[in-house]
C-alpha positions in Angstrom: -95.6 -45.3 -21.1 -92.7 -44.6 -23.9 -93.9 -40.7 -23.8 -93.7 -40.4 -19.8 -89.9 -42.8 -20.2 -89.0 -39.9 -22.7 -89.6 -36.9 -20.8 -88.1 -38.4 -18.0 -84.6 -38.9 -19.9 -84.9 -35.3 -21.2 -85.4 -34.3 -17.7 -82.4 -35.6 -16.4 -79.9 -34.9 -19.5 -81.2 -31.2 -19.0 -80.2 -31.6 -15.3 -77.0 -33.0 -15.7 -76.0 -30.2 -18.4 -77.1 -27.5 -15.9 -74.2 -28.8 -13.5 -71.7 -28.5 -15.8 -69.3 -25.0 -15.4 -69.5 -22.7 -17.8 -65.5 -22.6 -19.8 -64.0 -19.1 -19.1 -62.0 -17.5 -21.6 -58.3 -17.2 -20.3 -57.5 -13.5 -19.3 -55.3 -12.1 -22.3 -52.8 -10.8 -19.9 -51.5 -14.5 -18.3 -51.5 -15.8 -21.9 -47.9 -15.3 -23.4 -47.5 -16.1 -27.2 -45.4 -19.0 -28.0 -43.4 -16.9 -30.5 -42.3 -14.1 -28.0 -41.3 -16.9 -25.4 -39.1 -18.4 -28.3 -37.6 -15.1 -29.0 -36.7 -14.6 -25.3 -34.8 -17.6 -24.8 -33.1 -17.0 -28.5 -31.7 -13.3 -27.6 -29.3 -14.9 -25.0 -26.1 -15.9 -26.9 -24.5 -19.1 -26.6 -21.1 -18.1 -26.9 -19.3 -15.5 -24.8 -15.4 -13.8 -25.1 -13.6 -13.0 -22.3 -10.2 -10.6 -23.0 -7.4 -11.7 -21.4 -5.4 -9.6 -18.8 -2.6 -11.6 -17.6 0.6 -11.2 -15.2 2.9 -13.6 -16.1 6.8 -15.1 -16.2 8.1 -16.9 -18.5 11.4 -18.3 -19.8 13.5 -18.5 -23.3 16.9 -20.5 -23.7 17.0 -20.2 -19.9 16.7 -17.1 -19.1 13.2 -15.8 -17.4 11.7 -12.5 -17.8 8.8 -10.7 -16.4 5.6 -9.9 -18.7 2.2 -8.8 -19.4 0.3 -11.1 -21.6 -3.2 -9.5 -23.5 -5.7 -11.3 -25.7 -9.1 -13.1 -25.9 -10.8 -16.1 -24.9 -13.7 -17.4 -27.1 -16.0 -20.0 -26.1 -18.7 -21.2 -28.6 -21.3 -23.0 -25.8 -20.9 -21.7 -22.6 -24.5 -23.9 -21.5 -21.9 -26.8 -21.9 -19.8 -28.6 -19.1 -17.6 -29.2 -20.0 -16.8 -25.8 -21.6 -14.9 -26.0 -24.6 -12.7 -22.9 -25.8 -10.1 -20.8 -28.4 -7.7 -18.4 -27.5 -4.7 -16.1 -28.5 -3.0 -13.3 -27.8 0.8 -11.8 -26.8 3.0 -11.5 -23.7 5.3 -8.1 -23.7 8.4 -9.2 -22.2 11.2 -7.1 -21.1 14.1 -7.0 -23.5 17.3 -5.7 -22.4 17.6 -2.4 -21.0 18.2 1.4 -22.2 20.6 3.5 -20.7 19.6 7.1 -20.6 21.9 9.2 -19.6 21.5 12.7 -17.5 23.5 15.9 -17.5 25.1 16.1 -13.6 25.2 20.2 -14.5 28.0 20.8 -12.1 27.0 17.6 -9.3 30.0 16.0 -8.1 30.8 12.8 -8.2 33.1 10.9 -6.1 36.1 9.1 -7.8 38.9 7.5 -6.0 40.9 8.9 -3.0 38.1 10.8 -2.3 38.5 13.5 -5.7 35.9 15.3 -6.5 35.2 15.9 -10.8 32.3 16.8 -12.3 30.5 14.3 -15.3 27.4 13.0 -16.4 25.1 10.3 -14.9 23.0 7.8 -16.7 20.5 5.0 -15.5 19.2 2.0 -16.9 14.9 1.9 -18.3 13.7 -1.8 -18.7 12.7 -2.1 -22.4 9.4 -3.8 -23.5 9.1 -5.8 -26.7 7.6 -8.4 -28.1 8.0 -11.7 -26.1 5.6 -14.8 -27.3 2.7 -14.7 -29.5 0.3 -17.6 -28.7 -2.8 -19.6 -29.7 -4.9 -22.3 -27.6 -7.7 -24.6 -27.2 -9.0 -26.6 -24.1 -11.7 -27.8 -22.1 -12.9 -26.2 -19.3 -14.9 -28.3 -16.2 -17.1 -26.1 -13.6 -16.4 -27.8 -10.1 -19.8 -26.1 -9.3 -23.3 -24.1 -10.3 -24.6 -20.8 -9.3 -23.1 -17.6 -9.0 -19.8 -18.7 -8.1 -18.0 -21.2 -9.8 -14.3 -22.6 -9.1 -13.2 -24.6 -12.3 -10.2 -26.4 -13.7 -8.8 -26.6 -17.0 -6.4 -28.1 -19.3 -5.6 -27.9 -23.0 -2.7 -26.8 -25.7 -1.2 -23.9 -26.5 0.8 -23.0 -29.2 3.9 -20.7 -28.8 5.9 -19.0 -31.1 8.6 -16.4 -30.2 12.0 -14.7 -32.2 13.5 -15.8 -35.3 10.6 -17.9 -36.0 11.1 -20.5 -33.1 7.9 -22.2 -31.9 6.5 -25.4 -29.8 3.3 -26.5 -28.7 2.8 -27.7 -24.7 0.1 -29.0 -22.3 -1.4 -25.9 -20.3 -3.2 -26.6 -17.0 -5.2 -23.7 -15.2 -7.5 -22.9 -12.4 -9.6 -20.5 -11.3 -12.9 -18.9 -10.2 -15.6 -17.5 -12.0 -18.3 -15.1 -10.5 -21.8 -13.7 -12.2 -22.0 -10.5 -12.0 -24.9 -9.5 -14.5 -27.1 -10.8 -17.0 -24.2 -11.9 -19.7 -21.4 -11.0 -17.1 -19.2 -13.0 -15.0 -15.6 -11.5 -13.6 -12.7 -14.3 -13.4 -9.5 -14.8 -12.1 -7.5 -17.8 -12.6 -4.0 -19.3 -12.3 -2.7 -21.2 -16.1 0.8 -22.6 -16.2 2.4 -23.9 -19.5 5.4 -26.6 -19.1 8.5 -26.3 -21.0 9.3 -27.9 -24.3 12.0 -27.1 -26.8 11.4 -25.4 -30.5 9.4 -27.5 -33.1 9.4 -25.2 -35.9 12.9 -24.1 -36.5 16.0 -26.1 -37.0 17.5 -23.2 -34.8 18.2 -24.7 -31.1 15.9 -22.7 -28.8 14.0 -24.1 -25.7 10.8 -22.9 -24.0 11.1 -23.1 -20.8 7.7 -22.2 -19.5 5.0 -19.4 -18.6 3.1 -18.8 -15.7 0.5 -16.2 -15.3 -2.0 -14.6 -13.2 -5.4 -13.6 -15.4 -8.0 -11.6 -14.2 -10.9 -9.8 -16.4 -14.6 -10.3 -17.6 -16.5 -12.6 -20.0 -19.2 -10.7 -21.6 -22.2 -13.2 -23.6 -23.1 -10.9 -26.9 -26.9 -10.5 -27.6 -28.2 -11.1 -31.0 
């Protein structure tokens, strides 16, 4: 009786194993290695610059000029909302004007009671100098995700401008930014700094605001 209760149990343990699936060996081709899959999402930086290309206006002890403001925007987590970011740069304002003057070689000019005489002519070329010097930091919030995202800002800038007059104001700014590539995105934006006068020099001297129109691209660097 135990010997025919034995075989019976072997029986059925050798049928039960029989039903089980053989374990295939994962095709090499679908299996990706844990360290290249950590190296892929490591080769993306974090960070990203952006120059700055900016139009802008802007004012000095009352009086507003025209310029074109240049420099770069750093951002040290762009995966972030909200962003947080460094810049600096210059705005080339117009200062004053030179007269150049031109040789009439025999043109007449008109004088009074309709004599004619011959002189020279000159006109006036705008003159471009060195207008502000700044350097920022604010916080940047994305309104929304995907390829196209409008966003608001607001931060501090720094200014400093002649005889070694400077002030620090609140800066607000707008805009939209737009991916373009892997690491690429185009922008445009709006920024406006409000007025304040000079903290760095006893020297009276009043800034009197800058607003600007920046467009450009932010590049991600790959390590």
């Amino acid at each position: 009786m135990k010997r025919t209760l034995a075989l019976v149990i072997l029986f059925a343990s050798g049928e039960s194993l029989a039903q089980i699936p053989p374990t295939c060996a994962e095709p090499s081709s679908l299996r990706v290695p844990q360290n290249r899959a950590g190296r892929q999402m490591s080769v993306q930086s974090r960070s990203a610059f952006a120059p700055i290309a900016a139009f802008s206006r802007y004012g000095l002890d009352g009086q507003f000029r025209n310029g074109l403001m240049l420099g770069l925007e750093y951002v040290p987590n762009r995966r972030t909302n909200p962003n947080f970011e460094f810049s600096g740069g210059i705005v080339l304002g117009t200062s004053g004007s030179a007269q150049r003057y031109v040789v009439s070689n025999g043109f007449p000019v008109v004088q009074g009671d309709n004599a004619f005489t011959f002189g020279d002519r000159y006109y006036a070329v705008p003159r471009f100098g060195l207008g502000l010097a700044f350097f920022g930091v604010g916080a940047v919030y994305y309104l929304a995700d995907g390829d196209v995202r409008p966003y608001v800002g607001i931060g501090a800038n720094a200014y400093m401008w002649r005889n070694y007059a400077g002030t620090v104001t609140p800066d607000v700014k707008g805009g939209l930014d737009v991916n373009i590539a892997s690491g690429f995105s185009g922008f445009a934006e709006v920024r406006h700094s409000i007025g304040m006068p000079s903290f760095f020099t006893s020297q009276y001297s009043t800034f009197d605001g800058l607003t600007s129109f920046a467009f450009g691209i932010a590049f991600a660097p790959r390590f």
